[in-house]
Backbone bond lengths (Angstrom), bond angles and torsions (degrees), N, CA, C in turn:
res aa  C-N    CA-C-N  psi(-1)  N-CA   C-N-CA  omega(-1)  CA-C   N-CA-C  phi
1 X - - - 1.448 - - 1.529 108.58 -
2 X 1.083 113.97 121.03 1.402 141.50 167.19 1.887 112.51 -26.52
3 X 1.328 155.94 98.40 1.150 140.61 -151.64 1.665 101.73 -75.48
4 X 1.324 116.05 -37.67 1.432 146.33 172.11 2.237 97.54 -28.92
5 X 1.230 92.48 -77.10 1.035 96.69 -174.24 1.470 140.63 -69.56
6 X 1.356 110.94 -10.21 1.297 143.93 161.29 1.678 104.41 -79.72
7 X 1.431 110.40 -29.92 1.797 90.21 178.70 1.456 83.98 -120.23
8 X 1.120 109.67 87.75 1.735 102.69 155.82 1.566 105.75 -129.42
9 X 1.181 94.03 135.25 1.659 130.02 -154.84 2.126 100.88 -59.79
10 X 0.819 98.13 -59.55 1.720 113.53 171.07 1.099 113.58 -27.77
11 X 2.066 108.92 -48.30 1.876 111.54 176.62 1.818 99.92 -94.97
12 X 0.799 119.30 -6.63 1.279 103.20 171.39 0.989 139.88 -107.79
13 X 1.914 104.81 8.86 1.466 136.65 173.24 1.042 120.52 -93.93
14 X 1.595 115.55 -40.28 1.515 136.98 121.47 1.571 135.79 13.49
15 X 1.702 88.38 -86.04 1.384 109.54 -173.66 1.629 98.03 -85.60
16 X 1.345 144.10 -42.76 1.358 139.29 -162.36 1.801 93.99 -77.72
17 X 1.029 137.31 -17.38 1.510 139.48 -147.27 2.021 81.26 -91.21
18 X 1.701 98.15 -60.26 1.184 116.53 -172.11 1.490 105.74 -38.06
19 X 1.128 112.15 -66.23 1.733 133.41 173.43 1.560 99.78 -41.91
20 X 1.236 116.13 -51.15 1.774 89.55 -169.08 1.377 113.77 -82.13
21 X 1.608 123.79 -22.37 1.290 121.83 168.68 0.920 122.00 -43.16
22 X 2.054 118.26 -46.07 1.184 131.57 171.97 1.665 131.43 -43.30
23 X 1.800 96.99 -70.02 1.133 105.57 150.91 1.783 153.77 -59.43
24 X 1.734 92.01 -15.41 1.606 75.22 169.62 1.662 102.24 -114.07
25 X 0.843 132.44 35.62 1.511 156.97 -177.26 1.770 81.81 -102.07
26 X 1.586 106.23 -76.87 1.565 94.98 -164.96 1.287 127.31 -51.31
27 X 1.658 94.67 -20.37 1.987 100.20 -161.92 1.344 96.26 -84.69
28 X 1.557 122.57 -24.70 1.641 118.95 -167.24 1.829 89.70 -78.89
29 X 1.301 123.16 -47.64 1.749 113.42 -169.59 1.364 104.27 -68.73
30 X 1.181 143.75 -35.56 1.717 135.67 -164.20 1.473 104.17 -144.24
31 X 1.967 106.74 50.62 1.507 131.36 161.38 1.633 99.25 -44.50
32 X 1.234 114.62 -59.46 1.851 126.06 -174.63 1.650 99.65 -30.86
33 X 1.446 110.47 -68.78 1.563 123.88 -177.71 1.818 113.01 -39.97
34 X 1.744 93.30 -48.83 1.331 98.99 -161.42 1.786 106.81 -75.57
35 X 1.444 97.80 -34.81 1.717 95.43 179.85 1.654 116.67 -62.02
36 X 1.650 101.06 -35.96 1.521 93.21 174.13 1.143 132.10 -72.52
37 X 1.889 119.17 -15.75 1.134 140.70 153.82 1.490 105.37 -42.21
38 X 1.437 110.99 -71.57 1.919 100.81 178.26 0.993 136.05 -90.12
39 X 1.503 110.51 7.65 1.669 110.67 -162.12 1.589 95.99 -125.11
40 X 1.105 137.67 -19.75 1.352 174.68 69.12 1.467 105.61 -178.92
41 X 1.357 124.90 -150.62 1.599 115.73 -172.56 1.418 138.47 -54.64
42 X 1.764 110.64 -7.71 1.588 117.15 -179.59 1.463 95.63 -116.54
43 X 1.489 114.01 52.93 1.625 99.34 -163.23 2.407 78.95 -108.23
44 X 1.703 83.53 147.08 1.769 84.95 -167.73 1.691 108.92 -101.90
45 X 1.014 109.49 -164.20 1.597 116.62 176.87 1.723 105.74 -67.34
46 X 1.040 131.48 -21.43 1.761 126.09 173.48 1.575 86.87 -63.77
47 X 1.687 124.72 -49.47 1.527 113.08 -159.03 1.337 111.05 -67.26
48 X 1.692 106.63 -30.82 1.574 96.75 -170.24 1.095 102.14 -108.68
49 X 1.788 157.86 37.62 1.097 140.06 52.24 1.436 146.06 33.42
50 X 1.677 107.64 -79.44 1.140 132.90 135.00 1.249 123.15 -10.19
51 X 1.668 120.55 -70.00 1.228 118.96 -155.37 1.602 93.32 -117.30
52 X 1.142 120.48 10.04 1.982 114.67 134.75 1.471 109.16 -74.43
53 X 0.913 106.21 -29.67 1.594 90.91 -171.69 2.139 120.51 -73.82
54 X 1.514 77.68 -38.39 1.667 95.10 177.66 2.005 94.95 -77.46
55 X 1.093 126.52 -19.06 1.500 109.98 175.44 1.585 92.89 -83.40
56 X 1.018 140.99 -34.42 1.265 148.17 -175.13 1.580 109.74 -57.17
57 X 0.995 110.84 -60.59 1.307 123.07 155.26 1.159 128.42 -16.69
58 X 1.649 106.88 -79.53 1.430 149.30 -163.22 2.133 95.46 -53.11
59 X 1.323 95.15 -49.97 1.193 118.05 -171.74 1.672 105.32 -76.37
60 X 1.159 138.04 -35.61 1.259 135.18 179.58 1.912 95.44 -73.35
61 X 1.210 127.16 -39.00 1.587 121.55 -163.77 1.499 86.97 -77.98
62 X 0.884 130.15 -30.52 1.609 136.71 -155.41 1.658 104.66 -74.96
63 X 1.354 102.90 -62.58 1.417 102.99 136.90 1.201 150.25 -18.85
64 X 1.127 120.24 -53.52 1.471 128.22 -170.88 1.574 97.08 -103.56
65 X 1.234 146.53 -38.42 1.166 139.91 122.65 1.249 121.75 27.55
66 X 1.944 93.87 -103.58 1.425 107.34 167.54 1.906 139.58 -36.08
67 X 1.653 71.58 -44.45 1.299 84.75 170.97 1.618 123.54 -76.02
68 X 1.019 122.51 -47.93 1.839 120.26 159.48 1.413 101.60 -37.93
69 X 0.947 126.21 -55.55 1.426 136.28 -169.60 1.455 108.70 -40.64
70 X 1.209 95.29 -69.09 1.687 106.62 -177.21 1.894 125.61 -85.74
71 X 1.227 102.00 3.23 1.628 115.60 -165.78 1.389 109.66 -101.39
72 X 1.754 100.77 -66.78 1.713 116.34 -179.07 1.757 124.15 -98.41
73 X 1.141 106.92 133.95 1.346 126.31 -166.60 1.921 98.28 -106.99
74 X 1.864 83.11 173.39 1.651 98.32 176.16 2.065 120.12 59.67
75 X 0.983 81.48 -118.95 1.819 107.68 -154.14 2.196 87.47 -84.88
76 X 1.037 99.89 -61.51 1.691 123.34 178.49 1.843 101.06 -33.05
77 X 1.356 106.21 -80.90 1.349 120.06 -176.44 1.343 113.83 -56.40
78 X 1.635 134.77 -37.18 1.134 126.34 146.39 1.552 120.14 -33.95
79 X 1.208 111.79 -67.53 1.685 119.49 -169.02 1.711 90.68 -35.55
80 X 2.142 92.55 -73.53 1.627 88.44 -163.51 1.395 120.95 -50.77
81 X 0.857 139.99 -25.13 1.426 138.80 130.85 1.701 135.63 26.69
82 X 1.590 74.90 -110.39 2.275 103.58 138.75 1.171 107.94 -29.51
83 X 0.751 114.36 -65.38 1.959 132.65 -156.09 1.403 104.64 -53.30
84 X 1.242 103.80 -99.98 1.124 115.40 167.55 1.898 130.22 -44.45
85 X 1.440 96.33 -9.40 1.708 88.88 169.39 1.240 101.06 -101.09
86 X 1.485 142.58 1.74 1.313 146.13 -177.47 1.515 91.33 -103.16
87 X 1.329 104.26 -64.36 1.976 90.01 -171.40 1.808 109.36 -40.15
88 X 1.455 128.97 -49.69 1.532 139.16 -170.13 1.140 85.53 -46.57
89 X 1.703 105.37 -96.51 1.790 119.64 -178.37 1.355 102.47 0.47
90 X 1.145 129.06 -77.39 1.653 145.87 -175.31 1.736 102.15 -36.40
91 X 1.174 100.27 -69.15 1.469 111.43 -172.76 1.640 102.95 -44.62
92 X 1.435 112.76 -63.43 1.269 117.38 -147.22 1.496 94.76 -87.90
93 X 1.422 144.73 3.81 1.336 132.11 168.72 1.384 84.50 -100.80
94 X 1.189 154.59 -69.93 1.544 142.36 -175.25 1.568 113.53 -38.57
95 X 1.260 133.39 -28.48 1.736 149.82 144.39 1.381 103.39 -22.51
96 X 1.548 86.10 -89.84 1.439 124.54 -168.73 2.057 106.40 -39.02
97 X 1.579 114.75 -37.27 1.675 113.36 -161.93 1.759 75.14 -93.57
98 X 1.449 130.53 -46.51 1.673 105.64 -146.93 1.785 85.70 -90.26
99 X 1.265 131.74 -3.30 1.663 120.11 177.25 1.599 107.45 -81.96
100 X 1.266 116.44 -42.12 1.180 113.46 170.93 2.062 130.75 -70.74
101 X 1.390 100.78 -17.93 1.705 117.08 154.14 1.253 97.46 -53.09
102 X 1.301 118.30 -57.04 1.801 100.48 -158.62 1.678 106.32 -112.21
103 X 0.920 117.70 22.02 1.779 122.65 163.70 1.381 104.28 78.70
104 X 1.381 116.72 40.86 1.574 123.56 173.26 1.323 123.37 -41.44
105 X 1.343 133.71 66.78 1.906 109.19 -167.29 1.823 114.12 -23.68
106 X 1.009 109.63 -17.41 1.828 91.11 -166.79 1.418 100.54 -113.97
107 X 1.548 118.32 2.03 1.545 110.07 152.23 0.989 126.47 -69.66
108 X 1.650 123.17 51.94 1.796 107.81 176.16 1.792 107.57 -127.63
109 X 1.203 115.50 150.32 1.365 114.93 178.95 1.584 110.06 -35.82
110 X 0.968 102.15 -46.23 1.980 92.75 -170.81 1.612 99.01 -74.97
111 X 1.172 128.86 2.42 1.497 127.23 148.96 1.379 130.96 -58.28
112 X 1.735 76.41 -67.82 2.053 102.36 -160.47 1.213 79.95 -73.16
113 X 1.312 147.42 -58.21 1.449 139.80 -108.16 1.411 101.27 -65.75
114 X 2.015 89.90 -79.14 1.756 72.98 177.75 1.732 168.27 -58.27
115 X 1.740 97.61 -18.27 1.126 108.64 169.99 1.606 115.42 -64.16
116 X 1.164 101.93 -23.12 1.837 125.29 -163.32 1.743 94.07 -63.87
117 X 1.740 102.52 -48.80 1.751 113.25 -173.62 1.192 108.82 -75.53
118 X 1.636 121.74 -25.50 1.324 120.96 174.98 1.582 112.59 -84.87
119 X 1.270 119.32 -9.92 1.747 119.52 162.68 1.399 112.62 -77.13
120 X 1.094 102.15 -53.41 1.614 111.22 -177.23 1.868 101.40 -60.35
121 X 1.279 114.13 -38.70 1.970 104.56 162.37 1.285 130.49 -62.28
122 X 1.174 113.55 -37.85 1.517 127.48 166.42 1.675 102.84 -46.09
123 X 1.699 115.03 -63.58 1.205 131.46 -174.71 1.236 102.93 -37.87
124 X 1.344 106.40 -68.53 1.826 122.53 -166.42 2.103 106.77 -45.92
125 X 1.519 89.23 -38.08 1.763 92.63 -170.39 1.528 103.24 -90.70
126 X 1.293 127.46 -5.86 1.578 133.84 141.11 1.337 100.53 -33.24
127 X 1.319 105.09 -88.21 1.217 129.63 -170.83 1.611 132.16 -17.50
128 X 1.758 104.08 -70.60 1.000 126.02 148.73 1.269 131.58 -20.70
129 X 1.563 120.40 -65.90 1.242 134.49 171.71 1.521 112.28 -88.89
130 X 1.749 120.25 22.01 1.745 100.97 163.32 0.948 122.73 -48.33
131 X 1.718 136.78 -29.73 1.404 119.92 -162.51 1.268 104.35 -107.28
132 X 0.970 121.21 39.37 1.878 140.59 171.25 1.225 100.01 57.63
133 X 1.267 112.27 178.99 1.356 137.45 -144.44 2.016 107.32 -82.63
């Protein structure tokens, strides 16, 4: 199997877009769950607030995602690609150092980790396909 075709950016802009709709869809409906998840059992309405806003979020990239995914072709959709798996990366290690300052439940490697390996794949199948398709 071809490595090319296994990282092409289009299904994995696709499928990760899909995933955040999912997920920040879930975090905005059962925020309550998720704040006590990080804030832990005395966590108040600023926390679950909070974590509407980050499903809110979650759900706007998820979006735009999908949508790269399915819109832009060639040389373009590569970049956004890059782009956007470097902007996350960014996000979620800057998360990851100020969540763990203040005892974030969802700052922990078995959190960040994987989405972190699945940005950095996206990146890699950027990559791959810079000189378009």
């Amino acid at each position: 199997m071809e490595i090319k075709k296994v990282m092409n950016p289009k299904w994995w802009l696709i499928v990760l877009g899909a995933l955040g709709i999912l997920l920040g869809s879930g975090n905005y409906i059962d925020a309550e769950n998720a704040a006590e998840t990080g804030w832990g059992d005395d966590a108040t309405e600023h926390d679950v607030f909070y974590e509407q806003a980050w499903g809110l979020m979650t759900l706007g990239v998820g979006i735009t995602a999908l949508a790269t995914g399915l819109l832009v072709t060639g040389k373009p959709l590569a970049q956004m690609a890059m782009a956007g798996s470097g902007a996350q990366l960014l996000t979620f290690a800057l998360l990851y150092t100020a969540g763990a300052d203040v005892d974030y439940g969802f700052s922990t490697p078995e959190m960040m980790g994987p989405p972190m390996i699945i940005l950095l794949l996206l990146g890699v199948a950027g990559y791959l396909h810079k000189d378009g398709e």
